[in-house]
PDB file of N, CA, C and O in Angstrom:
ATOM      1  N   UNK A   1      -0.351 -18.722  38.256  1.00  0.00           N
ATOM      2  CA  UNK A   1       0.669 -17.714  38.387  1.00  0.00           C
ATOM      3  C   UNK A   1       0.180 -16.389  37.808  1.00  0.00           C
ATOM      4  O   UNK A   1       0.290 -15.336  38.437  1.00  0.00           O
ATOM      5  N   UNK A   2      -0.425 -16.479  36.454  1.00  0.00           N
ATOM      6  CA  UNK A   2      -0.962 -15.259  35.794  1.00  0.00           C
ATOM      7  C   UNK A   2      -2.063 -14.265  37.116  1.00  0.00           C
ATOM      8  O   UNK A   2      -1.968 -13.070  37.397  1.00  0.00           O
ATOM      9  N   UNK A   3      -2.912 -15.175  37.620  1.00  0.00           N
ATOM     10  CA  UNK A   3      -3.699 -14.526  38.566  1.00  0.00           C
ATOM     11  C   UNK A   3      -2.940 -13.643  39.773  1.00  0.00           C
ATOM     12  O   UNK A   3      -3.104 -12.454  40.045  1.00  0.00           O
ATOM     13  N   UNK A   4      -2.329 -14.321  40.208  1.00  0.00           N
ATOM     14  CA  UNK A   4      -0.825 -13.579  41.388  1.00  0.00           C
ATOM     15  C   UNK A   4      -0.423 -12.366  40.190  1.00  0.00           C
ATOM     16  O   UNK A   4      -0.930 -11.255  40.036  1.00  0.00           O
ATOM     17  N   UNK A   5       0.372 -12.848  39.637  1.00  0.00           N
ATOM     18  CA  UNK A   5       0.677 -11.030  39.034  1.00  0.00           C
ATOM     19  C   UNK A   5      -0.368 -10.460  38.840  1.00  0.00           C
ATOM     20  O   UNK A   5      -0.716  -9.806  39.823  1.00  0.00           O
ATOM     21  N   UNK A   6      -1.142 -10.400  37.874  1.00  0.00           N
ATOM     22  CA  UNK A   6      -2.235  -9.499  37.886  1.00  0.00           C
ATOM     23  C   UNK A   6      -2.840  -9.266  39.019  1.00  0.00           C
ATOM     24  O   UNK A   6      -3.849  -8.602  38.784  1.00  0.00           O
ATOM     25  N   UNK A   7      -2.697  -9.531  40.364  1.00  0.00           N
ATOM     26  CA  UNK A   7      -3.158  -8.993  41.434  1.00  0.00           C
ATOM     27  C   UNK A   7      -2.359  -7.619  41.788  1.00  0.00           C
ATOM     28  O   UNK A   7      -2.742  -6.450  41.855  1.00  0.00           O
ATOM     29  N   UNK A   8      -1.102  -8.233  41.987  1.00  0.00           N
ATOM     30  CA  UNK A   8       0.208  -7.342  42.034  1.00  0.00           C
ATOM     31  C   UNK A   8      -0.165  -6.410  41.003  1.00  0.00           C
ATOM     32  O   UNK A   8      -1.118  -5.786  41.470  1.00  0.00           O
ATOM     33  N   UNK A   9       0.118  -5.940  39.710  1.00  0.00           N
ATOM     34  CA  UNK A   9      -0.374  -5.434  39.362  1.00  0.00           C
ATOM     35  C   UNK A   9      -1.391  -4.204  39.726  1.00  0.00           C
ATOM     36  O   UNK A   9      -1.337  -2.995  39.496  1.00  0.00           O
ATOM     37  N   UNK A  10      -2.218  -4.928  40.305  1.00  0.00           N
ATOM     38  CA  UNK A  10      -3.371  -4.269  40.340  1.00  0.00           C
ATOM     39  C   UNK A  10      -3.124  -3.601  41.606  1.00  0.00           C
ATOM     40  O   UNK A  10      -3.933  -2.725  41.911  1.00  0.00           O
ATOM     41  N   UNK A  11      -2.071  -3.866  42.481  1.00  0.00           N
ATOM     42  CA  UNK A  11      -2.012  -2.803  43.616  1.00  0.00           C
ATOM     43  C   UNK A  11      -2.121  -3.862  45.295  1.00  0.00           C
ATOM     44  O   UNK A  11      -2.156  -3.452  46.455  1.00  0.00           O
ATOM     45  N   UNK A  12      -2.147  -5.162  44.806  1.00  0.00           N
ATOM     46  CA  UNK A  12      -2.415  -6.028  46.430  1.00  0.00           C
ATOM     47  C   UNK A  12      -1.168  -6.443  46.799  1.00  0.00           C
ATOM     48  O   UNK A  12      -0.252  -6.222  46.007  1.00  0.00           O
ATOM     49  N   UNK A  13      -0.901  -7.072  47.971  1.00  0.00           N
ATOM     50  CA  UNK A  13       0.037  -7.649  48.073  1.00  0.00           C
ATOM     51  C   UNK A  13      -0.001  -8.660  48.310  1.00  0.00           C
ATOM     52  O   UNK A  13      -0.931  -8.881  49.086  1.00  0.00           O
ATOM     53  N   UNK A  14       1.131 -10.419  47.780  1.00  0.00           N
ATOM     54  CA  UNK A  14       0.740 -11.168  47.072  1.00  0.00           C
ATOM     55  C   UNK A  14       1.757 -12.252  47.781  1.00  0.00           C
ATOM     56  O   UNK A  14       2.909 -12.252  47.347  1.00  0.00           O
ATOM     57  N   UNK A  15       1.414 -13.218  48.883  1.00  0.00           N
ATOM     58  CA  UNK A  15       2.658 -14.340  48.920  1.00  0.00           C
ATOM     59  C   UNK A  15       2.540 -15.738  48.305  1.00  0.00           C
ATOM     60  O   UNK A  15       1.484 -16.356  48.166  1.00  0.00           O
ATOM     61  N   UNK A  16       3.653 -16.119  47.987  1.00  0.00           N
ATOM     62  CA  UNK A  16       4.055 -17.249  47.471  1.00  0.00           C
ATOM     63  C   UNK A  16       4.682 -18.090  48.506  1.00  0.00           C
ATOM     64  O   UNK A  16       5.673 -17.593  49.042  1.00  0.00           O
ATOM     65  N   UNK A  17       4.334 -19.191  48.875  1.00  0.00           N
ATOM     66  CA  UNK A  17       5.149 -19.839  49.891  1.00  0.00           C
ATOM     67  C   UNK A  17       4.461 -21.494  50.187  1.00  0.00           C
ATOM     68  O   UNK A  17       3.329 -21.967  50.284  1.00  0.00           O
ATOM     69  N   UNK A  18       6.084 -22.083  50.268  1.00  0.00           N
ATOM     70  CA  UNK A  18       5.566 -23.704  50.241  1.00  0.00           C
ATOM     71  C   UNK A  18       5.594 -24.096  51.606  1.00  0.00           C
ATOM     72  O   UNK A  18       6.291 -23.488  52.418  1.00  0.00           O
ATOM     73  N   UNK A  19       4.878 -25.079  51.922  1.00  0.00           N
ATOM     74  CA  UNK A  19       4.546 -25.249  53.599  1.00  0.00           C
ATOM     75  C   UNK A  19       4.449 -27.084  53.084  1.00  0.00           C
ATOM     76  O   UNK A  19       3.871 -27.797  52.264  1.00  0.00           O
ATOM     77  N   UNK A  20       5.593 -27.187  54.378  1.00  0.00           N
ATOM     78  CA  UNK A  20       5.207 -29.337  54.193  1.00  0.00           C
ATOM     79  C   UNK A  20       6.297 -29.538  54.634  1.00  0.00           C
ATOM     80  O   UNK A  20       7.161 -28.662  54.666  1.00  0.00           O
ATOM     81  N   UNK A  21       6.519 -31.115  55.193  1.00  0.00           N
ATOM     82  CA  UNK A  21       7.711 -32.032  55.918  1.00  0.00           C
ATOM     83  C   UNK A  21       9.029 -31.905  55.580  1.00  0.00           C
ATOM     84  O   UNK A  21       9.257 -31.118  54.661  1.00  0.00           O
ATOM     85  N   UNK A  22       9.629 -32.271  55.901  1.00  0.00           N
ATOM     86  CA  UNK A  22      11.035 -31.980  55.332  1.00  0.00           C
ATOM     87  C   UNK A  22      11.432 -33.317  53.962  1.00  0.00           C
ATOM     88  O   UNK A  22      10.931 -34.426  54.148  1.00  0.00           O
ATOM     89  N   UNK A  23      12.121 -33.152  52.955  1.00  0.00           N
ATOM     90  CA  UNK A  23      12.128 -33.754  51.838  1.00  0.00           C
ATOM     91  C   UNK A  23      10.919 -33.819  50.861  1.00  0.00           C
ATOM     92  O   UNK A  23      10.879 -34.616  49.923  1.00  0.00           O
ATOM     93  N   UNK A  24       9.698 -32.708  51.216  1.00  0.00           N
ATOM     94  CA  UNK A  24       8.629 -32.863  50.314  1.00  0.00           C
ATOM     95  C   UNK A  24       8.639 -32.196  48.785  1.00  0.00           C
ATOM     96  O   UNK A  24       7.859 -32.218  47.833  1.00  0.00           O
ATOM     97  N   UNK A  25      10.502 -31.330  49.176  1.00  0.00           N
ATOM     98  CA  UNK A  25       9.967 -30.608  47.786  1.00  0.00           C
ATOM     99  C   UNK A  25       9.964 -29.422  47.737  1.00  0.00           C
ATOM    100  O   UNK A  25      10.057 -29.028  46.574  1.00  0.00           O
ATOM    101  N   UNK A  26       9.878 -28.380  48.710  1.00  0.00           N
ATOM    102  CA  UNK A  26       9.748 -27.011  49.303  1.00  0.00           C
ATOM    103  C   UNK A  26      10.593 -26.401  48.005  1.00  0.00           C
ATOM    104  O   UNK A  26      10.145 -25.854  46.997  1.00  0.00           O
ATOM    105  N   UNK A  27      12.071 -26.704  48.402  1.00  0.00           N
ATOM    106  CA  UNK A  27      13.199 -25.302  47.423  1.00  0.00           C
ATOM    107  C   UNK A  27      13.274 -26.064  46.285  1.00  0.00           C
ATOM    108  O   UNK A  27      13.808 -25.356  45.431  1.00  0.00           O
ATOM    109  N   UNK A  28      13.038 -27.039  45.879  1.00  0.00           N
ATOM    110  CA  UNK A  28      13.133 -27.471  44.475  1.00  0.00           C
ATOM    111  C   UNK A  28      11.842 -26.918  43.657  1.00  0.00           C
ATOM    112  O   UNK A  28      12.016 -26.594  42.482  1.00  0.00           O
ATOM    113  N   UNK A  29      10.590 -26.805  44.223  1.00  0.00           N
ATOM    114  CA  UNK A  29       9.400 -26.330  43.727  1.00  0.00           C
ATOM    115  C   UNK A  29       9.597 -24.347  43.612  1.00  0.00           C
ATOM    116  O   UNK A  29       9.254 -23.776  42.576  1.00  0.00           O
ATOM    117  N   UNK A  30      10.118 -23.632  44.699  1.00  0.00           N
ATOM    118  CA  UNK A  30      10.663 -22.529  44.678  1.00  0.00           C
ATOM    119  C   UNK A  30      11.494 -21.709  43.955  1.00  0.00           C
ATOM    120  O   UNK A  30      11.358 -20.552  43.558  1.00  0.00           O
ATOM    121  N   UNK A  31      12.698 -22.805  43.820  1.00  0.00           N
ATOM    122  CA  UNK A  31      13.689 -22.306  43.408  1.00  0.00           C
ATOM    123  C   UNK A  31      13.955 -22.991  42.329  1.00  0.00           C
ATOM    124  O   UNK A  31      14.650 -22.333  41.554  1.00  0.00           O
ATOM    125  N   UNK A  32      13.511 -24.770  41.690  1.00  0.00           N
ATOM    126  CA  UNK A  32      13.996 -24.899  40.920  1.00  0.00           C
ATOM    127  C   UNK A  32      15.303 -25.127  40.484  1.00  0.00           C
ATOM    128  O   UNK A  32      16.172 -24.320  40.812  1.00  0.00           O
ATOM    129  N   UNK A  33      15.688 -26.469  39.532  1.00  0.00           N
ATOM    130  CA  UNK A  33      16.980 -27.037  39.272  1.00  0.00           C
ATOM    131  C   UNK A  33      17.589 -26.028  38.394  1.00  0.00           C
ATOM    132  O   UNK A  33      17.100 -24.990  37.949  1.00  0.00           O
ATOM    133  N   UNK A  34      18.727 -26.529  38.240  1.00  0.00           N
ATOM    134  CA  UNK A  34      19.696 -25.733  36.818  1.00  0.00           C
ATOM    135  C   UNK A  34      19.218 -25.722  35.576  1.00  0.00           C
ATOM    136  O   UNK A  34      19.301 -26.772  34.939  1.00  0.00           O
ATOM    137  N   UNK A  35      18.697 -24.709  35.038  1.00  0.00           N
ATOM    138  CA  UNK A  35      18.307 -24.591  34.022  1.00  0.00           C
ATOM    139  C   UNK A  35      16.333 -24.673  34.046  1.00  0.00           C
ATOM    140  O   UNK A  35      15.710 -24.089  33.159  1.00  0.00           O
ATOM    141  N   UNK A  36      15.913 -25.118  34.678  1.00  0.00           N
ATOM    142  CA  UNK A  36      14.576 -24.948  34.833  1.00  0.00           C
ATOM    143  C   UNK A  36      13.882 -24.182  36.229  1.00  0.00           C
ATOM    144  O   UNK A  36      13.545 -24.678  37.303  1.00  0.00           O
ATOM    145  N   UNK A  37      13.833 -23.014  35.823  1.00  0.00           N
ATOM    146  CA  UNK A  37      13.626 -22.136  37.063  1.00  0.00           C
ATOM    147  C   UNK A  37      12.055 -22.137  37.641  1.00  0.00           C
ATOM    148  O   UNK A  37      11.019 -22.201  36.978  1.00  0.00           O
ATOM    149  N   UNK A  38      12.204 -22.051  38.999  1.00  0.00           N
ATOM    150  CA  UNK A  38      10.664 -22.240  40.098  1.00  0.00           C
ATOM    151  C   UNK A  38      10.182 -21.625  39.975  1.00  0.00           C
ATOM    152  O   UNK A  38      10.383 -20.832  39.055  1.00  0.00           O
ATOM    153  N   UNK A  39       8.921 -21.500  41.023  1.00  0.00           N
ATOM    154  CA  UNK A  39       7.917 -20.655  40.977  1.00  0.00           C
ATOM    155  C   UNK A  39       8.832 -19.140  41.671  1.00  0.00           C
ATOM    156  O   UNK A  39       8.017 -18.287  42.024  1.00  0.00           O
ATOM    157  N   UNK A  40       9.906 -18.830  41.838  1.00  0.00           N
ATOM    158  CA  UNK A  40      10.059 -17.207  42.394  1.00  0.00           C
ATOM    159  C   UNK A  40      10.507 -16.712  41.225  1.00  0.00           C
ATOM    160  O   UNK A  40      10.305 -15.504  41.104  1.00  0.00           O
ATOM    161  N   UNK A  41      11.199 -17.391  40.071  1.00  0.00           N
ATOM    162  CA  UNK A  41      11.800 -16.546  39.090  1.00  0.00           C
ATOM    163  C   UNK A  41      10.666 -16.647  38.082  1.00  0.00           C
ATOM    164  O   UNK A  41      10.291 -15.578  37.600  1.00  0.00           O
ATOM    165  N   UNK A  42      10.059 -17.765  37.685  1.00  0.00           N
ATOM    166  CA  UNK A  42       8.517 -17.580  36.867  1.00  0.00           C
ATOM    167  C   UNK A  42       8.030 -16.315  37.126  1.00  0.00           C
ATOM    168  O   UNK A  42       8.061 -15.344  36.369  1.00  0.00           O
ATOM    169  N   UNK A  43       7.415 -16.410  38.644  1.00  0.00           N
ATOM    170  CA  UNK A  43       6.375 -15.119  39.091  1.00  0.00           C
ATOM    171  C   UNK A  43       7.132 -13.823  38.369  1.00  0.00           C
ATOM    172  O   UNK A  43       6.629 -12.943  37.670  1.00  0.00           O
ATOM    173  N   UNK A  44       8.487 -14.007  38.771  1.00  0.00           N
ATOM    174  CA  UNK A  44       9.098 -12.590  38.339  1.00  0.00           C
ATOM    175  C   UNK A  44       9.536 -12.235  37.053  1.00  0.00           C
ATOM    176  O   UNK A  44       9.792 -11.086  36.692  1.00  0.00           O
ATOM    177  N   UNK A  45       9.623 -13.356  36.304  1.00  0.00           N
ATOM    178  CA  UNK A  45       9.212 -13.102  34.785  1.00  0.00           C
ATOM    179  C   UNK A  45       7.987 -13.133  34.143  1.00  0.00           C
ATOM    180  O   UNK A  45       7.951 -12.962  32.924  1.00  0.00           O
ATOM    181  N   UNK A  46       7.032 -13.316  34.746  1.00  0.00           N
ATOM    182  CA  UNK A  46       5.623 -12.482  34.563  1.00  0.00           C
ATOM    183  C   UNK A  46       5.621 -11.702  34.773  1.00  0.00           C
ATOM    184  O   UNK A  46       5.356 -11.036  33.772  1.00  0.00           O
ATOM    185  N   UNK A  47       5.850 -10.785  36.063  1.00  0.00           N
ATOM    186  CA  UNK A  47       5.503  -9.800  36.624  1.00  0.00           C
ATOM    187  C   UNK A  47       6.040  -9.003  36.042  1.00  0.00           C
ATOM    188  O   UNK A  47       5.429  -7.941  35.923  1.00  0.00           O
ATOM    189  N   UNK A  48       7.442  -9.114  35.391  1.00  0.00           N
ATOM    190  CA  UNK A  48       7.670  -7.627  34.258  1.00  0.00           C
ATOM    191  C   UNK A  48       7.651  -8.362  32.613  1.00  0.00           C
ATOM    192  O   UNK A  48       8.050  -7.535  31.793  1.00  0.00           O
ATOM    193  N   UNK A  49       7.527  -8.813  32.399  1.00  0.00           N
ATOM    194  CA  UNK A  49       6.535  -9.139  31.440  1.00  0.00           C
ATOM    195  C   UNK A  49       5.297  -8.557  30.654  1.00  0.00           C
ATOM    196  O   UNK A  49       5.164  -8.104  29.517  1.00  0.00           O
ATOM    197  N   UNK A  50       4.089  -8.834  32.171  1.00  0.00           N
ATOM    198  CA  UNK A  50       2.979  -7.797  32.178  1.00  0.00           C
ATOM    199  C   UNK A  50       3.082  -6.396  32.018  1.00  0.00           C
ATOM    200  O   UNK A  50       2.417  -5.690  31.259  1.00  0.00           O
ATOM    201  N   UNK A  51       4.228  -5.961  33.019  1.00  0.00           N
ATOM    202  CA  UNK A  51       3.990  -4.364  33.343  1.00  0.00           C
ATOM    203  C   UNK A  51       4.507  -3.660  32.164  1.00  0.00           C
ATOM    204  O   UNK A  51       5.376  -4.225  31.500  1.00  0.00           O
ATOM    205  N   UNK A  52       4.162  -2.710  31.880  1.00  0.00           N
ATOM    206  CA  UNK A  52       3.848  -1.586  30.808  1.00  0.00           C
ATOM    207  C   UNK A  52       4.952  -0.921  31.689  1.00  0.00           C
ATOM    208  O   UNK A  52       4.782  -0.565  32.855  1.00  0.00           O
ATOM    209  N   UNK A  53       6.292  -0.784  30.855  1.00  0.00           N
ATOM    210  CA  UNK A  53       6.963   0.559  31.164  1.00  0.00           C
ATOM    211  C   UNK A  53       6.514   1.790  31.378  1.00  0.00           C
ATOM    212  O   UNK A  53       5.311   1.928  31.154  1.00  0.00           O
ATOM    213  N   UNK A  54       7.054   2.664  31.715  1.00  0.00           N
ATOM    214  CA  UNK A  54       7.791   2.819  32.983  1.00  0.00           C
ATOM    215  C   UNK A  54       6.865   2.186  33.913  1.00  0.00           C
ATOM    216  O   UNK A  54       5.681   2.518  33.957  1.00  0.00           O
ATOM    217  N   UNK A  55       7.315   1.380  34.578  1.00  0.00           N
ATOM    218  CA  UNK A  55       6.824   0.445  35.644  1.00  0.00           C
ATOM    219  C   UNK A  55       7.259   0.612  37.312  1.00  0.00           C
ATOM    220  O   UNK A  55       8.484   0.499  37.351  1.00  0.00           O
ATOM    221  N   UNK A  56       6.990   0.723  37.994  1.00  0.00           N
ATOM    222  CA  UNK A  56       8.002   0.845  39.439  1.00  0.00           C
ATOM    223  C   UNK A  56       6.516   0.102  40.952  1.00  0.00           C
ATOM    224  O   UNK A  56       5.393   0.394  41.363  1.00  0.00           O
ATOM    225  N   UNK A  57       7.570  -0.890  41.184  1.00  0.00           N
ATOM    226  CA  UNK A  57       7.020  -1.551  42.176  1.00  0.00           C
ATOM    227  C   UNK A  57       7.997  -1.987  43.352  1.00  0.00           C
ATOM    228  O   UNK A  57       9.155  -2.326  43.108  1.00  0.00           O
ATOM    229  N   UNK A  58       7.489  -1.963  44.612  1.00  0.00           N
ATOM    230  CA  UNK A  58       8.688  -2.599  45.528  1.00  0.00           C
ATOM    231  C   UNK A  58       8.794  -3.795  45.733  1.00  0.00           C
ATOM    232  O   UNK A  58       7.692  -4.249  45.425  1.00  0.00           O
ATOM    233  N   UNK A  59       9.545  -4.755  46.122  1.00  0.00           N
ATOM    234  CA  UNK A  59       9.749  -6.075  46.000  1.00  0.00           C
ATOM    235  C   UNK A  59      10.564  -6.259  47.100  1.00  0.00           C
ATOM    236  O   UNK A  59      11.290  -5.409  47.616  1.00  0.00           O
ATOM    237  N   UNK A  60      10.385  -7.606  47.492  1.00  0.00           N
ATOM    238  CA  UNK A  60      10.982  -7.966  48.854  1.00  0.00           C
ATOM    239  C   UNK A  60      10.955  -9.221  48.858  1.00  0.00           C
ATOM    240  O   UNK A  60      10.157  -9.717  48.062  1.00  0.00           O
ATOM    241  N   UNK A  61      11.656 -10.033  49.589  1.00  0.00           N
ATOM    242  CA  UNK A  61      11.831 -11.197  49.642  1.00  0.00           C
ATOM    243  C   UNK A  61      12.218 -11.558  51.080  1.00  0.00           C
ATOM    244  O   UNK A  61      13.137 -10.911  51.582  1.00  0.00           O
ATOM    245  N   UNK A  62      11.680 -12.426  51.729  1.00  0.00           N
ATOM    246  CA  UNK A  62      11.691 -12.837  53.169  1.00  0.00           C
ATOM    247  C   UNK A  62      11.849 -14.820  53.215  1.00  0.00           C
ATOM    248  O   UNK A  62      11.011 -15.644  52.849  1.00  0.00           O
ATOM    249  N   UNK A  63      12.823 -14.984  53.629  1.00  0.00           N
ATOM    250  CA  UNK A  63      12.817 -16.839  53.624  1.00  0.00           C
ATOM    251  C   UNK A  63      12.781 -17.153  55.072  1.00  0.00           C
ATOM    252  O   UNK A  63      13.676 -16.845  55.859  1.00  0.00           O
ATOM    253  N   UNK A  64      11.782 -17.733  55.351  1.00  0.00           N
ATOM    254  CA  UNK A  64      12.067 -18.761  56.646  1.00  0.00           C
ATOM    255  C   UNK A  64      12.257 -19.808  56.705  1.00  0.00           C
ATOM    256  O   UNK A  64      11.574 -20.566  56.017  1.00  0.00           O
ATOM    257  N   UNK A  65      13.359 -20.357  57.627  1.00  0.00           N
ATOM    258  CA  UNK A  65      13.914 -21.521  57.388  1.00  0.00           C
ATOM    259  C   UNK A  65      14.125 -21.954  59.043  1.00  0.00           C
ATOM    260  O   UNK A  65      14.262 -21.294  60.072  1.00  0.00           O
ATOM    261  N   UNK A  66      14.083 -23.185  58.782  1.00  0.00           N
ATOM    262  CA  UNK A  66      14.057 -23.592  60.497  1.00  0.00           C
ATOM    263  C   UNK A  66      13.113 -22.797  61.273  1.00  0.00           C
ATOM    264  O   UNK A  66      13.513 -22.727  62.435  1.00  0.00           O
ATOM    265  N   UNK A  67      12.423 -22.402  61.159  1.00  0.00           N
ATOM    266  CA  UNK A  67      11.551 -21.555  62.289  1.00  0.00           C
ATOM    267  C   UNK A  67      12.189 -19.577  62.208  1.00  0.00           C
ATOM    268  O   UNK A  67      11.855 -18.635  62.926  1.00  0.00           O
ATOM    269  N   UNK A  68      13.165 -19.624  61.033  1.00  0.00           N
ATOM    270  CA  UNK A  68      13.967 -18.177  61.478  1.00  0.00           C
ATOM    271  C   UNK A  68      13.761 -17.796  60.319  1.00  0.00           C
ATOM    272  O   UNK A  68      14.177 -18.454  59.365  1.00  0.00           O
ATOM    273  N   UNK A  69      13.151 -16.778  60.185  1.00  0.00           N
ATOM    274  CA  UNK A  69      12.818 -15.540  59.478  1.00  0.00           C
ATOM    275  C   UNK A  69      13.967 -14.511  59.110  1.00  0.00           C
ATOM    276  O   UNK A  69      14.677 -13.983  59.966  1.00  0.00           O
ATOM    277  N   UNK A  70      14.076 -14.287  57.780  1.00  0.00           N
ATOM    278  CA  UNK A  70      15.337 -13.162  57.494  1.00  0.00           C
ATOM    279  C   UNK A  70      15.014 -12.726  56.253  1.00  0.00           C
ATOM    280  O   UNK A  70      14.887 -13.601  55.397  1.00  0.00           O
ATOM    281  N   UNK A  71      14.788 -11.172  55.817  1.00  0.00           N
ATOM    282  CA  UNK A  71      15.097 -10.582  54.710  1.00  0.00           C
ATOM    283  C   UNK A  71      16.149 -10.884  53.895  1.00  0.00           C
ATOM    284  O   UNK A  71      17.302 -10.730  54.297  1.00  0.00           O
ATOM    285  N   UNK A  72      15.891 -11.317  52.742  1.00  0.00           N
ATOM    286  CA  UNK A  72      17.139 -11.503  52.080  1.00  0.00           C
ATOM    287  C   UNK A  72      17.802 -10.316  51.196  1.00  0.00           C
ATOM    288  O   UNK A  72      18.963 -10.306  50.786  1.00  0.00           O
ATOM    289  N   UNK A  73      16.599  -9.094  50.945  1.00  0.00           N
ATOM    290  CA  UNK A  73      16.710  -8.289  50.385  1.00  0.00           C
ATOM    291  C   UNK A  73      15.919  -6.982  51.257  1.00  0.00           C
ATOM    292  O   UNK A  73      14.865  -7.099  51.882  1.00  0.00           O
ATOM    293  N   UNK A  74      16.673  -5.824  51.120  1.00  0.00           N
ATOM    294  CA  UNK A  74      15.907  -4.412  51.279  1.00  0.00           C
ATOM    295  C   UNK A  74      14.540  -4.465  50.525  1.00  0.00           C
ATOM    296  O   UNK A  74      14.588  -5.279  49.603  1.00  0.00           O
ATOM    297  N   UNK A  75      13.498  -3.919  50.629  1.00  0.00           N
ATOM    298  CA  UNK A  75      12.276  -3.485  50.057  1.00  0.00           C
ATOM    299  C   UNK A  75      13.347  -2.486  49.171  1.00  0.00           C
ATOM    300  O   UNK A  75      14.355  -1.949  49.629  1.00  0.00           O
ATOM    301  N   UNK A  76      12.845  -2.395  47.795  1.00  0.00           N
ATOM    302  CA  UNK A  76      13.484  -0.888  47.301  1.00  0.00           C
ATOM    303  C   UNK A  76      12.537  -1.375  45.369  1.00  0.00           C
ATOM    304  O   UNK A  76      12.257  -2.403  44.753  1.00  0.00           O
ATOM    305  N   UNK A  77      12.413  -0.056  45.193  1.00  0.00           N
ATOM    306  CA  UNK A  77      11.908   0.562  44.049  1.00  0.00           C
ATOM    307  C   UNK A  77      12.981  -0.001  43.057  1.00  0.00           C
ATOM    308  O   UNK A  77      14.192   0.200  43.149  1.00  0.00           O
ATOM    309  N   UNK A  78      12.352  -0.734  42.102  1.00  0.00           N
ATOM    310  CA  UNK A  78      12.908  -1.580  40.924  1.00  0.00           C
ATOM    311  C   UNK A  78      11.734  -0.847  39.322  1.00  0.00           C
ATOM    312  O   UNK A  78      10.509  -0.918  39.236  1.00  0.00           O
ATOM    313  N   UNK A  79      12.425  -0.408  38.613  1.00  0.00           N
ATOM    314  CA  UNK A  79      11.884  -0.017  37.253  1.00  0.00           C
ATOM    315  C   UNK A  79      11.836  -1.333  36.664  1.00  0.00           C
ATOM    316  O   UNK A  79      12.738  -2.162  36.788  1.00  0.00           O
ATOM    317  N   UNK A  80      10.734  -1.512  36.004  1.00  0.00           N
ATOM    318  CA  UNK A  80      10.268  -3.005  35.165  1.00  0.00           C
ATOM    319  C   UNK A  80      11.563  -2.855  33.955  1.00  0.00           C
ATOM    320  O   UNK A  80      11.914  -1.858  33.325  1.00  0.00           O
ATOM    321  N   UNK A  81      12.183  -4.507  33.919  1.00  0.00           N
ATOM    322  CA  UNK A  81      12.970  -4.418  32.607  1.00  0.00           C
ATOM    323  C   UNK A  81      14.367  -4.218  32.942  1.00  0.00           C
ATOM    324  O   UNK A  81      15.269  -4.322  32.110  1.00  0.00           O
ATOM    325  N   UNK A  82      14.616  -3.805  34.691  1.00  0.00           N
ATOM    326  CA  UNK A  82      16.184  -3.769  35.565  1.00  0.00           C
ATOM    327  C   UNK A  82      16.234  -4.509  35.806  1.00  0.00           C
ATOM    328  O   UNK A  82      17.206  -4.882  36.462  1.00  0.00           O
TER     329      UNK A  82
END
């Protein structure tokens, strides 16, 4: 995970994404049970973590599911620490 942010960081752009059968595990590895959070909220508590205020990066989030693709969020400018 440390390597992914510090890429980000460094200016690349960086996906995370689980690929496999159905019941293998996908959104529990992602997203994580109650109280023990996955690999999307980890990454993103590294990622401002690392960054040195004032910080500003865009972020986006895209889920495909069934074969269908959807933004779940606008791209938009987030200050590290919001």
């Amino acid at each position: 995970m440390e390597a992914l942010v510090t890429s980000v960081l460094d200016g690349y752009n960086v996906c995370i994404m689980a690929y496999g059968q159905t019941g293998s595990g996908k959104t529990f590895t992602m997203e994580g049970p109650d109280g023990d959070p996955g690999v999307n909220a980890r990454a993103l508590q590294e990622l401002f973590r690392c960054a040195a205020p004032p910080c500003e990066r865009a972020l986006g989030l895209t889920v495909v599911r069934d074969g269908r693709g959807g933004s779940w969020m606008r791209p938009r400018r987030v200050a590290a620490g919001r």
